[in-house]
N, CA, C and O atoms as CSV, one atom per row, in Angstrom:
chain,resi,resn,atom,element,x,y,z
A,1,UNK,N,N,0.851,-1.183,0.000
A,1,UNK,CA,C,0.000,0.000,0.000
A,1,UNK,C,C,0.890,1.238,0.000
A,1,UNK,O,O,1.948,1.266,0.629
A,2,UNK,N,N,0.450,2.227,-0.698
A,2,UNK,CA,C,2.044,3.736,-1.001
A,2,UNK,C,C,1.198,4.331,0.070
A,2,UNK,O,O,0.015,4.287,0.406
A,3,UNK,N,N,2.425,4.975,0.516
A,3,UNK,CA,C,2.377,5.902,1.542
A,3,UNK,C,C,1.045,6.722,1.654
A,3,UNK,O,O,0.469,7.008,0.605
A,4,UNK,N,N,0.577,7.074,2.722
A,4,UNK,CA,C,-0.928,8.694,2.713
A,4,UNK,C,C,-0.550,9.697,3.484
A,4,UNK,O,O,0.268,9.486,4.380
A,5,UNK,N,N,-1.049,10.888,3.282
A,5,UNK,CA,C,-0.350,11.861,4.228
A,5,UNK,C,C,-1.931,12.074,4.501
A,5,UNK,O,O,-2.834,11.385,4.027
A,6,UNK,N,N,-2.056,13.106,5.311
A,6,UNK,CA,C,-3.187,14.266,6.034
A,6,UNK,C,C,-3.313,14.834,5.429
A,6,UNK,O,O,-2.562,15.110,4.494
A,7,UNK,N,N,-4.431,15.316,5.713
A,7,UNK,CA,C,-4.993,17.304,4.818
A,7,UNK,C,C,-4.157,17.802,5.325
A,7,UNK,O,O,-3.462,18.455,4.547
A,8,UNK,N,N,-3.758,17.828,6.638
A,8,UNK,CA,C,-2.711,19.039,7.285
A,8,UNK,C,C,-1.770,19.045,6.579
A,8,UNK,O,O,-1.649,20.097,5.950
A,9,UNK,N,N,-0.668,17.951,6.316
A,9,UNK,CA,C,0.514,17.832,5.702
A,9,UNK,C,C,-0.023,18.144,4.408
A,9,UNK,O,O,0.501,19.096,3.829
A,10,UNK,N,N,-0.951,17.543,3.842
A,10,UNK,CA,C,-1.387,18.240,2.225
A,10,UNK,C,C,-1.170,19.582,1.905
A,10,UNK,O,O,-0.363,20.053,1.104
A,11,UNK,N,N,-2.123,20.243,2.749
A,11,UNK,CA,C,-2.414,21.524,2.639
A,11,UNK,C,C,-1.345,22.444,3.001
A,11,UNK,O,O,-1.356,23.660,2.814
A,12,UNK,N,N,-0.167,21.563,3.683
A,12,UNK,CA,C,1.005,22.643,3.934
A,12,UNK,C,C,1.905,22.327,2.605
A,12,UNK,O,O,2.470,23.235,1.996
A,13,UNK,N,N,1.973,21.163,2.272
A,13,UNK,CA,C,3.215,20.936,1.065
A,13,UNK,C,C,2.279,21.724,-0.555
A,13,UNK,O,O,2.876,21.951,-1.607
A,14,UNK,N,N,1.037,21.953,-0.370
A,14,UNK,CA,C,0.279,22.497,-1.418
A,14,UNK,C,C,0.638,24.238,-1.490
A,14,UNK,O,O,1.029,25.109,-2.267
A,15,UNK,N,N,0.265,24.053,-0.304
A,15,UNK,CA,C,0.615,26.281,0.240
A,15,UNK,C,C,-1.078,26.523,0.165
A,15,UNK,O,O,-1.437,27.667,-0.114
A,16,UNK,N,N,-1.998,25.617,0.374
A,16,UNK,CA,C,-3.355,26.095,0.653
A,16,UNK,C,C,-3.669,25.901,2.402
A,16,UNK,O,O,-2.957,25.397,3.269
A,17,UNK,N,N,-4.855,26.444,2.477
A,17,UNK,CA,C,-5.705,26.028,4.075
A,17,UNK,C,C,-6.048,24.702,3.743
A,17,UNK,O,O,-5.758,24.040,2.747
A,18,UNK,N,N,-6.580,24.479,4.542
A,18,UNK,CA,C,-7.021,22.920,5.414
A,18,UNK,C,C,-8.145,23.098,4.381
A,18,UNK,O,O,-8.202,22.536,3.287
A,19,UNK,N,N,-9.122,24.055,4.951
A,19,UNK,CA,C,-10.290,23.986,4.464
A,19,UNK,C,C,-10.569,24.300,3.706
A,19,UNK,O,O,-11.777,24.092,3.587
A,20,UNK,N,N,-10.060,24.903,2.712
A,20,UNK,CA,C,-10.049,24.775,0.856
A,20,UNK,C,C,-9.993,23.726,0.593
A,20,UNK,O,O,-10.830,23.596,-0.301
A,21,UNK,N,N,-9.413,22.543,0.824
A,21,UNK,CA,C,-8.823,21.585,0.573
A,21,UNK,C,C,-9.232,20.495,0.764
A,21,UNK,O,O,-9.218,19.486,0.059
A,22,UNK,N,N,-9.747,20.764,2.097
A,22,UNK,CA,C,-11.376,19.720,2.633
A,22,UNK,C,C,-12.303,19.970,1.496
A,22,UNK,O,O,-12.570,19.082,0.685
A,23,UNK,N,N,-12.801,21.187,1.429
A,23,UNK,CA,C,-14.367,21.288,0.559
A,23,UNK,C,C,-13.778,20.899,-0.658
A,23,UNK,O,O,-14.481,19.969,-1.053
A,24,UNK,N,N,-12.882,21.096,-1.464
A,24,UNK,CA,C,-12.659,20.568,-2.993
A,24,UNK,C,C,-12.612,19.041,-2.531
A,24,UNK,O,O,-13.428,18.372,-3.166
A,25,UNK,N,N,-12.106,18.536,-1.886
A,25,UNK,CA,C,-12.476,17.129,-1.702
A,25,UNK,C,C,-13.691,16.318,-1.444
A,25,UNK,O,O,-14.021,15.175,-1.762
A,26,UNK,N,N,-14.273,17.306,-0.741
A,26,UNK,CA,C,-15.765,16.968,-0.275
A,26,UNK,C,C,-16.706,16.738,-1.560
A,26,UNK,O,O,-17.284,15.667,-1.740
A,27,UNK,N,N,-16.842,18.164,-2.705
A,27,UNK,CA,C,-17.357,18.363,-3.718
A,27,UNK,C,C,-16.689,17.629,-5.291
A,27,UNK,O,O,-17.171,17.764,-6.415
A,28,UNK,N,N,-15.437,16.836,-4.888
A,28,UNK,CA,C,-15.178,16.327,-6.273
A,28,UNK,C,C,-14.230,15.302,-5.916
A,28,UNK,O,O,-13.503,15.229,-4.926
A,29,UNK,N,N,-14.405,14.295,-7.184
A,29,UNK,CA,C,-13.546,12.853,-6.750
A,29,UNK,C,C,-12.249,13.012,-7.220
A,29,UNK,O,O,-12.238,13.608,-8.297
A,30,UNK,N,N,-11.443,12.780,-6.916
A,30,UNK,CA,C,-9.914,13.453,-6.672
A,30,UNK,C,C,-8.894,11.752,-6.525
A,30,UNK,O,O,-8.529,11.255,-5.459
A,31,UNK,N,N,-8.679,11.256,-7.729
A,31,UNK,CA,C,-7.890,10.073,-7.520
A,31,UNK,C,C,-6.576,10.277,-6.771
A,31,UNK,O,O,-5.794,11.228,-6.790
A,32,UNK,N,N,-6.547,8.884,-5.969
A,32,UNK,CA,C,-5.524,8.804,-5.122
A,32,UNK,C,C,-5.663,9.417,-3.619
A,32,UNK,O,O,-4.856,9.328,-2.693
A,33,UNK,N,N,-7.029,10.116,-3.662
A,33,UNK,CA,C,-7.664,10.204,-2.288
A,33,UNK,C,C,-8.761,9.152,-1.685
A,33,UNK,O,O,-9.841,8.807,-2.165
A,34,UNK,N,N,-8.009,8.693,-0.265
A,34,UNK,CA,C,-9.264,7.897,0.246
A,34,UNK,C,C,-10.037,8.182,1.252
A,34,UNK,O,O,-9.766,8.200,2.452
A,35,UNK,N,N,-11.390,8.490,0.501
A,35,UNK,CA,C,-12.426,8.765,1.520
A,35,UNK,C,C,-13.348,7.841,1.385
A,35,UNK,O,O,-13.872,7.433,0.349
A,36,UNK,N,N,-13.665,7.280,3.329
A,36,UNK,CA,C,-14.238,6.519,3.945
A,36,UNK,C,C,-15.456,7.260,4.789
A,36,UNK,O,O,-15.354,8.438,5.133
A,37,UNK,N,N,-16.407,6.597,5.032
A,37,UNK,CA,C,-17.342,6.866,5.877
A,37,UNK,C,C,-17.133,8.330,6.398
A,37,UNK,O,O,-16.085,8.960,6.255
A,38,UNK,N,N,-18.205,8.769,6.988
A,38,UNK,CA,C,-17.971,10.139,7.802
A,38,UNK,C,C,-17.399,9.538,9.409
A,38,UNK,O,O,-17.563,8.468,9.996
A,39,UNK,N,N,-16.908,10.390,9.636
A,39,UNK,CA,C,-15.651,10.579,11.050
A,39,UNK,C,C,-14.130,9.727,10.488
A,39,UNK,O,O,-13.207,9.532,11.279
A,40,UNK,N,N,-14.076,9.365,9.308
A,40,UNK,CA,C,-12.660,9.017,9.108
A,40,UNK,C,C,-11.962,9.794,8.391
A,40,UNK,O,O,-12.386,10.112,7.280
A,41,UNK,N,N,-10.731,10.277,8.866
A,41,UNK,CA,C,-10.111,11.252,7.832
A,41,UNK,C,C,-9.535,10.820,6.937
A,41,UNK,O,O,-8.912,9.759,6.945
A,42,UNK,N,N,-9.664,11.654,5.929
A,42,UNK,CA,C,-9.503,11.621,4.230
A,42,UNK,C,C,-7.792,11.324,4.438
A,42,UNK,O,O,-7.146,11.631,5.440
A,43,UNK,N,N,-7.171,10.522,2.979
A,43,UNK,CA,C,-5.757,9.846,3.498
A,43,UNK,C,C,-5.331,10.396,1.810
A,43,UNK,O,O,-6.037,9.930,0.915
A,44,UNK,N,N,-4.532,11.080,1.527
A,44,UNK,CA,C,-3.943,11.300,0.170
A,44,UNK,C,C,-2.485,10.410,-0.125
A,44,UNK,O,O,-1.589,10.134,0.672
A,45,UNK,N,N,-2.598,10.122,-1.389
A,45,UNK,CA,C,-1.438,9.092,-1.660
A,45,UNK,C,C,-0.489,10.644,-2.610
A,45,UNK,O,O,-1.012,11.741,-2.805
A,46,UNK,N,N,0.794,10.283,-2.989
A,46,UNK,CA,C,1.406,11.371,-3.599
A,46,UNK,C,C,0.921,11.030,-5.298
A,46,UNK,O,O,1.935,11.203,-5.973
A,47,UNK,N,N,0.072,10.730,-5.952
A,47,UNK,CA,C,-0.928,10.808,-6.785
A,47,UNK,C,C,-1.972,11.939,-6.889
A,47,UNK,O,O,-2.285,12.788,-7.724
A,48,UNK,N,N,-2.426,11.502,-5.469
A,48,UNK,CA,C,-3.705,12.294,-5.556
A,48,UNK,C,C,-3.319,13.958,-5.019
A,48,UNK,O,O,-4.028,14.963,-5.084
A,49,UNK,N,N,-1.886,13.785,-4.466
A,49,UNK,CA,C,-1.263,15.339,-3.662
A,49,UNK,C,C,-0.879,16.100,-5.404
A,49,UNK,O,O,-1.224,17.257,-5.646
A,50,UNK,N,N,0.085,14.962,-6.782
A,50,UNK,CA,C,0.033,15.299,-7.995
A,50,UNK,C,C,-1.201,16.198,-8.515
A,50,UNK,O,O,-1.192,17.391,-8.816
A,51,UNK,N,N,-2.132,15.388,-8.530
A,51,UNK,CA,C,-3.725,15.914,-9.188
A,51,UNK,C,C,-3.854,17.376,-8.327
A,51,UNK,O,O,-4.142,18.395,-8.956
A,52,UNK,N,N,-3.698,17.414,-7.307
A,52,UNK,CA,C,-4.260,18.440,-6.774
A,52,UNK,C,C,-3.179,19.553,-6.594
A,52,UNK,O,O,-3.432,20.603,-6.002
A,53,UNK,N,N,-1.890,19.249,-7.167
A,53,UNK,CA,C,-0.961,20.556,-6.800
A,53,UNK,C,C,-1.028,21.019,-8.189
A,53,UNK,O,O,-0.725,22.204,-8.325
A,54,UNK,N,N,-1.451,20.183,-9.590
A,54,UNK,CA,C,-1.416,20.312,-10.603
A,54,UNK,C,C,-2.833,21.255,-10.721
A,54,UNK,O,O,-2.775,22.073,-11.639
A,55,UNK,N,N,-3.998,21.264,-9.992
A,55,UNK,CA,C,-4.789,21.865,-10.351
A,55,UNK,C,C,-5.038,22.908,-9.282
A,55,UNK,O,O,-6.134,23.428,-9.076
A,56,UNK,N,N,-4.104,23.123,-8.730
A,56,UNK,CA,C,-4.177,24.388,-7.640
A,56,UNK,C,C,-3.314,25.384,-8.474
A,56,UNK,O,O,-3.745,26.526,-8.640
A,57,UNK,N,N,-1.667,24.868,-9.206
A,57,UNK,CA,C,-1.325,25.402,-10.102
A,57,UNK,C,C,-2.107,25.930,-11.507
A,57,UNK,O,O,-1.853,27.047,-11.958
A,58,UNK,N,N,-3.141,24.970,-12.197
A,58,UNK,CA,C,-3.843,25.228,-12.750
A,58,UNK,C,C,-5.095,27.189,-12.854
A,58,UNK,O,O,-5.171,28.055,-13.726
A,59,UNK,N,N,-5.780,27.024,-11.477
A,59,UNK,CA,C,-6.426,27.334,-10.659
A,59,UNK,C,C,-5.364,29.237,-10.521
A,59,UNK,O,O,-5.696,30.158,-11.267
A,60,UNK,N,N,-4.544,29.357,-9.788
A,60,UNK,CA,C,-3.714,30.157,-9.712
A,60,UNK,C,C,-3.070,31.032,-11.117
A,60,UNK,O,O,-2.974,32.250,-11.271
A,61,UNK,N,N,-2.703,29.975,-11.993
A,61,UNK,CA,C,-1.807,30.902,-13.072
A,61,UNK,C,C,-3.117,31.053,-14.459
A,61,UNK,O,O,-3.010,31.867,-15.375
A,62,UNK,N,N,-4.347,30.020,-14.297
A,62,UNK,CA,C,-5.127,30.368,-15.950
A,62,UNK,C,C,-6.321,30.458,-15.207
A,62,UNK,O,O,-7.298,30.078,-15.852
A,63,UNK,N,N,-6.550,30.819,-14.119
A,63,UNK,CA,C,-8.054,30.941,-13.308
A,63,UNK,C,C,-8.678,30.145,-13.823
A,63,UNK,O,O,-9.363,30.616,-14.731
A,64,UNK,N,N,-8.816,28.738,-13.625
A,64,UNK,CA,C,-9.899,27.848,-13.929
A,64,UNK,C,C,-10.730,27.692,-13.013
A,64,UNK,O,O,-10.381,27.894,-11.850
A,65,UNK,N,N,-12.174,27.250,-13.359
A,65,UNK,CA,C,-13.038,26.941,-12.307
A,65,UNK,C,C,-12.418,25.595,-11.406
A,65,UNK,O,O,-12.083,24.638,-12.104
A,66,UNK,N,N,-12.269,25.472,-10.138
A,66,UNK,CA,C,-11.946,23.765,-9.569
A,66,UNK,C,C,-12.366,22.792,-10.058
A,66,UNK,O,O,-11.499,21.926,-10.171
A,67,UNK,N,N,-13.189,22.557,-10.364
A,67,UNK,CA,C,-13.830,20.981,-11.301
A,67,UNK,C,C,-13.249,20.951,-12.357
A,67,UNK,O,O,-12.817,19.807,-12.502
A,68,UNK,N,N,-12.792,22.048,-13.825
A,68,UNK,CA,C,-12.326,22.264,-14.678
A,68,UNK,C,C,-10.674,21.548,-14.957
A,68,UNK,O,O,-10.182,20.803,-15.804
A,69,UNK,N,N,-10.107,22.384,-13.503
A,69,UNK,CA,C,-8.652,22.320,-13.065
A,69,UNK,C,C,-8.545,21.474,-12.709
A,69,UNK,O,O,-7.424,21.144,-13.098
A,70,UNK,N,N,-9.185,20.207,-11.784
A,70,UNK,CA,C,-9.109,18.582,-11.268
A,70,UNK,C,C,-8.981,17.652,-12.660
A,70,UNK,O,O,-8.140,16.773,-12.849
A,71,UNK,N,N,-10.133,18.117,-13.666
A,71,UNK,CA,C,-10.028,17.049,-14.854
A,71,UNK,C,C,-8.763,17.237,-15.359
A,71,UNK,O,O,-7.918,16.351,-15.484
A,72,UNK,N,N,-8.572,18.986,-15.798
A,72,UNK,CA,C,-7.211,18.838,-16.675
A,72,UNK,C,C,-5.563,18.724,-15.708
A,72,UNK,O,O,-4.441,18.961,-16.155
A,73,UNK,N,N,-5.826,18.417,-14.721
A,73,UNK,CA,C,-4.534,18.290,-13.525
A,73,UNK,C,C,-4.335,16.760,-14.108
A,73,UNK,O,O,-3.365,16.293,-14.704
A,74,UNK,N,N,-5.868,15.996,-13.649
A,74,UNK,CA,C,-5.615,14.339,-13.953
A,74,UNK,C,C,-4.883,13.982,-15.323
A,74,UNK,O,O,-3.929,13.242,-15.559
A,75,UNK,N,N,-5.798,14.896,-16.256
A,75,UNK,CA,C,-5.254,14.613,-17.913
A,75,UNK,C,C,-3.283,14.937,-17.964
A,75,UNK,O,O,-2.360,14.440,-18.608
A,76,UNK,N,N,-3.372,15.821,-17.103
A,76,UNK,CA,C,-2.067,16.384,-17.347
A,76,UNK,C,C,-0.748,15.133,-16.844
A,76,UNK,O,O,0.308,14.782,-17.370
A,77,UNK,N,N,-1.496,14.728,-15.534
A,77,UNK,CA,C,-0.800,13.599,-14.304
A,77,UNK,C,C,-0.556,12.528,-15.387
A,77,UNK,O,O,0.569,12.260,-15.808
A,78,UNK,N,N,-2.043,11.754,-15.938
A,78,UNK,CA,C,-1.738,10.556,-16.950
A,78,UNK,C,C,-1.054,10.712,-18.098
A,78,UNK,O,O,-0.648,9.630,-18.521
A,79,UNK,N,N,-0.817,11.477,-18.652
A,79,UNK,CA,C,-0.141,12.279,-19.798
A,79,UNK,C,C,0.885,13.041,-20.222
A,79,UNK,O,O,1.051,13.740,-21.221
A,80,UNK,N,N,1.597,12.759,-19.206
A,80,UNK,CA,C,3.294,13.038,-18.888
A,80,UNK,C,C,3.429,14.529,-18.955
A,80,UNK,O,O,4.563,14.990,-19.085
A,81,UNK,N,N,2.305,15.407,-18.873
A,81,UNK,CA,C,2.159,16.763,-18.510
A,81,UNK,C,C,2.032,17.299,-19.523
A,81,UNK,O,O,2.545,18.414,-19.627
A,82,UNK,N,N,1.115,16.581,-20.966
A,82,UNK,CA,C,0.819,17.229,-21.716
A,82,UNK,C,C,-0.807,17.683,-22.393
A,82,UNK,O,O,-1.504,16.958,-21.684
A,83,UNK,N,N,-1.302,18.054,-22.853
A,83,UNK,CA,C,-2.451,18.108,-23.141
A,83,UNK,C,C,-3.002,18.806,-24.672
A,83,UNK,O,O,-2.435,19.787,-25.154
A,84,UNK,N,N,-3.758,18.376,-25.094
A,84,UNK,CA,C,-3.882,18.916,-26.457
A,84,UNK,C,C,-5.252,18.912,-26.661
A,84,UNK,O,O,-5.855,17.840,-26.720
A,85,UNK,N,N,-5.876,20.083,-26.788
A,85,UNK,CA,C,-7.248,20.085,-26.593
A,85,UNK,C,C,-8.118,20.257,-28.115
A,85,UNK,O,O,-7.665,20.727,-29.158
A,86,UNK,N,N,-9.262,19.811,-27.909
A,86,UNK,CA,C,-9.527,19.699,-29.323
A,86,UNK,C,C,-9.617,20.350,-30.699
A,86,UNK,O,O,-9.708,19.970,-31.867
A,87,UNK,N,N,-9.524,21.971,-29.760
A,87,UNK,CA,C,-9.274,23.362,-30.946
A,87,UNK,C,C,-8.111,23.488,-30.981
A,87,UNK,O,O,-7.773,24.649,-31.209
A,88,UNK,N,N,-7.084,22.595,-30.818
A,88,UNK,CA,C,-5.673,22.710,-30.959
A,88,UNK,C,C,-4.725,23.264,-30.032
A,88,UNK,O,O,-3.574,22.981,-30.361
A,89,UNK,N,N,-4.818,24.028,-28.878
A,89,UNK,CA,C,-4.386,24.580,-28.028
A,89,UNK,C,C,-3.053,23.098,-27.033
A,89,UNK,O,O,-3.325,21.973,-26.615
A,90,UNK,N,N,-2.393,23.485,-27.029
A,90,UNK,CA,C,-1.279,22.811,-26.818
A,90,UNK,C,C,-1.045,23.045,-24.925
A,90,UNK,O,O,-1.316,24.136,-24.424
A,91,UNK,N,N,-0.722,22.317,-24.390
A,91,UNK,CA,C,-0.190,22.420,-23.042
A,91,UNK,C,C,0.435,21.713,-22.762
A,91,UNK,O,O,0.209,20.507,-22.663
A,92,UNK,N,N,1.485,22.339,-22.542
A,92,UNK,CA,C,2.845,21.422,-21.405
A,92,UNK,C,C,3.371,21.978,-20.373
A,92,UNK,O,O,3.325,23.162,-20.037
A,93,UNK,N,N,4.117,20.678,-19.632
A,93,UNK,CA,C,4.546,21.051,-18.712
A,93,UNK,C,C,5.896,19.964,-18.163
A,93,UNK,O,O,5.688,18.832,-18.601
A,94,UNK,N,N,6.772,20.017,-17.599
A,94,UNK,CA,C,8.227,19.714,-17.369
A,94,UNK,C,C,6.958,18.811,-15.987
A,94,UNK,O,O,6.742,19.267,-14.864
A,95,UNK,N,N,6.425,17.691,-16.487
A,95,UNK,CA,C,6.385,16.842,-14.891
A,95,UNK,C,C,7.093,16.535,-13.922
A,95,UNK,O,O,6.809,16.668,-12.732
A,96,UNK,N,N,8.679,15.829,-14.687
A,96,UNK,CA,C,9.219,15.338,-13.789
A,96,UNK,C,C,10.307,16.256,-12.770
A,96,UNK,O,O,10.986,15.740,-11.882
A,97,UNK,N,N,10.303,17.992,-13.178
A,97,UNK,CA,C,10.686,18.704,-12.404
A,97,UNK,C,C,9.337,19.370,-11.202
A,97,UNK,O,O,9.625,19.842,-10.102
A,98,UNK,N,N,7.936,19.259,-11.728
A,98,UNK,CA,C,6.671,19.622,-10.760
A,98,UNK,C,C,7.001,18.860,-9.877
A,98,UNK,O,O,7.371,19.266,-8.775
A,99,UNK,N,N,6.908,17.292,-10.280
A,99,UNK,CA,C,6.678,16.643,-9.243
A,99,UNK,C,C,7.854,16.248,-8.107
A,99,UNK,O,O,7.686,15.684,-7.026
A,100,UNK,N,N,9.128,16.742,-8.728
A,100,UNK,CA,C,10.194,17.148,-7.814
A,100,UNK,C,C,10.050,17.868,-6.346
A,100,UNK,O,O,10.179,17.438,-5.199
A,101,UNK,N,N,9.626,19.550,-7.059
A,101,UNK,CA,C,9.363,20.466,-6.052
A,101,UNK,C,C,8.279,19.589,-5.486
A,101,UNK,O,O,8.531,19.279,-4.321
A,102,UNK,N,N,7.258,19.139,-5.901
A,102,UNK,CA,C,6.066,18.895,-4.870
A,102,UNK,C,C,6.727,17.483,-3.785
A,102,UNK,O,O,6.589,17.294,-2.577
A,103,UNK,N,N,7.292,16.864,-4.604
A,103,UNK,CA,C,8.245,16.164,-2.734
A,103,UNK,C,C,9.093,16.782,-2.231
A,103,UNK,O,O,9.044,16.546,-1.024
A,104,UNK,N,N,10.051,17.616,-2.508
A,104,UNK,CA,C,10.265,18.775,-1.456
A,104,UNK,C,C,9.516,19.336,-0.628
A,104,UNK,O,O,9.540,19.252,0.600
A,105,UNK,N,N,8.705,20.032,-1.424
A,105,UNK,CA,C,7.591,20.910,-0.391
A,105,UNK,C,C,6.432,19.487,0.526
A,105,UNK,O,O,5.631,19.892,1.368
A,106,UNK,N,N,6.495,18.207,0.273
A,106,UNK,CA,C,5.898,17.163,0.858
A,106,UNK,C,C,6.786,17.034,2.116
A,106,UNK,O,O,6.109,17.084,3.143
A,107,UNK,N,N,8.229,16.869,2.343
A,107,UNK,CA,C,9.099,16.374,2.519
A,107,UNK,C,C,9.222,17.192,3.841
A,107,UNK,O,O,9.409,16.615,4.912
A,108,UNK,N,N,9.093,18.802,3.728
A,108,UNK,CA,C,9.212,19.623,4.687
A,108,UNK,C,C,7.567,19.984,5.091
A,108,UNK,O,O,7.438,20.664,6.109
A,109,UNK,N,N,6.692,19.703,4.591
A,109,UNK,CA,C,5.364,19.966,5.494
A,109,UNK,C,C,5.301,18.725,6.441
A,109,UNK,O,O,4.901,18.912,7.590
A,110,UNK,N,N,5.629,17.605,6.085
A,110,UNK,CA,C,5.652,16.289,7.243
A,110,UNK,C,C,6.732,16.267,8.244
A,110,UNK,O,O,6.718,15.412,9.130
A,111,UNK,N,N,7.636,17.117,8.167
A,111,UNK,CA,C,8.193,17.447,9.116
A,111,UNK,C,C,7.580,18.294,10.451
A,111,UNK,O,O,7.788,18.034,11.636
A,112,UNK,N,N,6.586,19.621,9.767
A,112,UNK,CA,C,6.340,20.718,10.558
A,112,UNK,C,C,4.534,20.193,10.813
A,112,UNK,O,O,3.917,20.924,11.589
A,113,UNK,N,N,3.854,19.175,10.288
A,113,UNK,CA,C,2.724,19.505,10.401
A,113,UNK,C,C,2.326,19.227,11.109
A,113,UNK,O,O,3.014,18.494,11.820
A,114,UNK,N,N,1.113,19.479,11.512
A,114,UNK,CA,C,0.261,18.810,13.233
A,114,UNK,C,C,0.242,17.306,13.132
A,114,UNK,O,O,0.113,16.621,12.117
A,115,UNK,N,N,0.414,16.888,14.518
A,115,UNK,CA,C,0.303,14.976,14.065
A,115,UNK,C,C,-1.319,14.985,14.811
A,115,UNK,O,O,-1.564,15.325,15.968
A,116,UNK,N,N,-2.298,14.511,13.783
A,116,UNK,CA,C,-2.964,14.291,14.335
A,116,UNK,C,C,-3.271,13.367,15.915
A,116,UNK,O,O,-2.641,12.353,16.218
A,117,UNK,N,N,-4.436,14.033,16.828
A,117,UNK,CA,C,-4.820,12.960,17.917
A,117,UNK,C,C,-4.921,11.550,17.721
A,117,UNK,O,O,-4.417,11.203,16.653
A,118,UNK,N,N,-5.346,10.738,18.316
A,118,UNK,CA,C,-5.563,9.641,18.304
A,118,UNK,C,C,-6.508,8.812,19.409
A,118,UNK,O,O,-6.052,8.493,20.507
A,119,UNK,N,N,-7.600,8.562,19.080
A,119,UNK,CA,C,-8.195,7.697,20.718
A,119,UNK,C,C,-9.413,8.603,21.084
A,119,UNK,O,O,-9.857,9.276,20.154
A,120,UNK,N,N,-9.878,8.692,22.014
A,120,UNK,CA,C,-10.718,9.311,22.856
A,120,UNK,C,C,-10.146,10.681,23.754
A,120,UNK,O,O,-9.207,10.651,24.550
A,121,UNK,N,N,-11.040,11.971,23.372
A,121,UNK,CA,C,-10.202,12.800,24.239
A,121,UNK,C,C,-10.246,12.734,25.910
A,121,UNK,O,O,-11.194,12.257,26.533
A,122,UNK,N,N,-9.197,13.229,26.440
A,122,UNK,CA,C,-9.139,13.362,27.686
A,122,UNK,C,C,-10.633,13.618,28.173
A,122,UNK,O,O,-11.390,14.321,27.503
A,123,UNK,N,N,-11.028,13.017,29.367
A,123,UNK,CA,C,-12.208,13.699,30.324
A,123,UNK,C,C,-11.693,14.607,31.429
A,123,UNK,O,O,-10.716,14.553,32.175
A,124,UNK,N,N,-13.158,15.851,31.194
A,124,UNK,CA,C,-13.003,17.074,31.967
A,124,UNK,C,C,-13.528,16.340,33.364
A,124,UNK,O,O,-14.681,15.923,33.466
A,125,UNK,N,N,-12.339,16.210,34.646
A,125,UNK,CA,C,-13.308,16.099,35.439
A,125,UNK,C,C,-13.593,17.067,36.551
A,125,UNK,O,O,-13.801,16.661,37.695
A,126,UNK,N,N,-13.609,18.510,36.194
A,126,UNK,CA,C,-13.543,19.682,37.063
A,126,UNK,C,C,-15.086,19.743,36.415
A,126,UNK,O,O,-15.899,19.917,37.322
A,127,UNK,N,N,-15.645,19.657,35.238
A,127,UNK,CA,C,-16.981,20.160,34.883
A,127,UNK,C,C,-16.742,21.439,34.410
A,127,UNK,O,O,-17.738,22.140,34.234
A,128,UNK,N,N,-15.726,21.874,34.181
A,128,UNK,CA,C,-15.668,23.610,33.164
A,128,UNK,C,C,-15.612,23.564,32.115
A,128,UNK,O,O,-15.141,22.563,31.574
A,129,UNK,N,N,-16.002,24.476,31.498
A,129,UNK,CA,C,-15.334,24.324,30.226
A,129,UNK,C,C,-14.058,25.166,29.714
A,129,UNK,O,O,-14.063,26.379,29.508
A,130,UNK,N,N,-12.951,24.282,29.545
A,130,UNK,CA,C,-11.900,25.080,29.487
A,130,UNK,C,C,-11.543,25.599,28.317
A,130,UNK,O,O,-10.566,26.344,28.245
C-alpha cells in the first residue's frame, strides 16, 4: 500500500488552508484520495497530492473553475504533462521537475505539520469548560 499523508501535511506541502482543501475534496472525486465513511479522515497518496498541486497550479496561473482544473490536472498527471485540446491549443509542462518540487515541499510539510490525535479525548473532570 504507497504511503498517505493528512490534509494538514497536504495543505502545507500544497501552500493552501485545510479547508479549501477539505471542501474541494468533499465536492469532487480526486484520484488517489481515500475517503471513507464520515468521522474518518480523508488519506492522500502522492498521486492524488500530484492531481491536486497540478490543479491548484492550474487554478492560480489560468483561473480555472476547480472541477475544470481537477479534470485537466488528472489529464495532465496521466499524460506526462501534456495536453492537447480539441481546438488545438497545446499544453505542457516539465512533470518530472513539478513533481520534484512537490516532494520537497511534501518532505518539509511532514516534518512541521500537526500529528494528528488519536483515541478518545481526555475527560473534563472539574466540569468547566476550558
Amino acid at each position: 500500500m504507497p504511503r498517505a499523508y493528512t490534509i494538514a501535511t497536504a495543505a502545507l506541502a500544497l501552500g493552501t488552508s485545510v479547508k479549501w482543501l477539505d471542501n474541494v475534496m468533499s465536492h469532487n472525486r480526486v484520484p488517489g484520495v481515500a475517503q471513507e465513511r464520515q468521522g474518518i479522515s480523508r488519506r492522500l497518496t502522492v498521486e492524488g497530492l500530484l492531481v491536486l498541486a497540478l490543479a491548484v497550479l492550474l487554478i492560480q496561473e489560468l483561473g480555472l473553475p476547480t472541477v475544470k482544473a481537477i479534470a485537466l490536472a488528472e489529464d495532465l498527471a496521466k499524460s506526462e504533462g501534456r495536453h492537447i485540446a480539441q481546438q488545438g491549443l497545446n499544453l505542457g509542462l516539465d512533470l518530472p521537475a513539478f513533481r520534484a518540487r512537490l516532494l520537497e515541499s511534501l518532505e518539509s510539510a511532514v516534518e512541521i505539520a500537526p500529528v494528528p490525535k488519536r483515541g478518545r479525548p481526555p475527560r473534563n473532570k472539574t466540569g468547566r469548560l476550558d
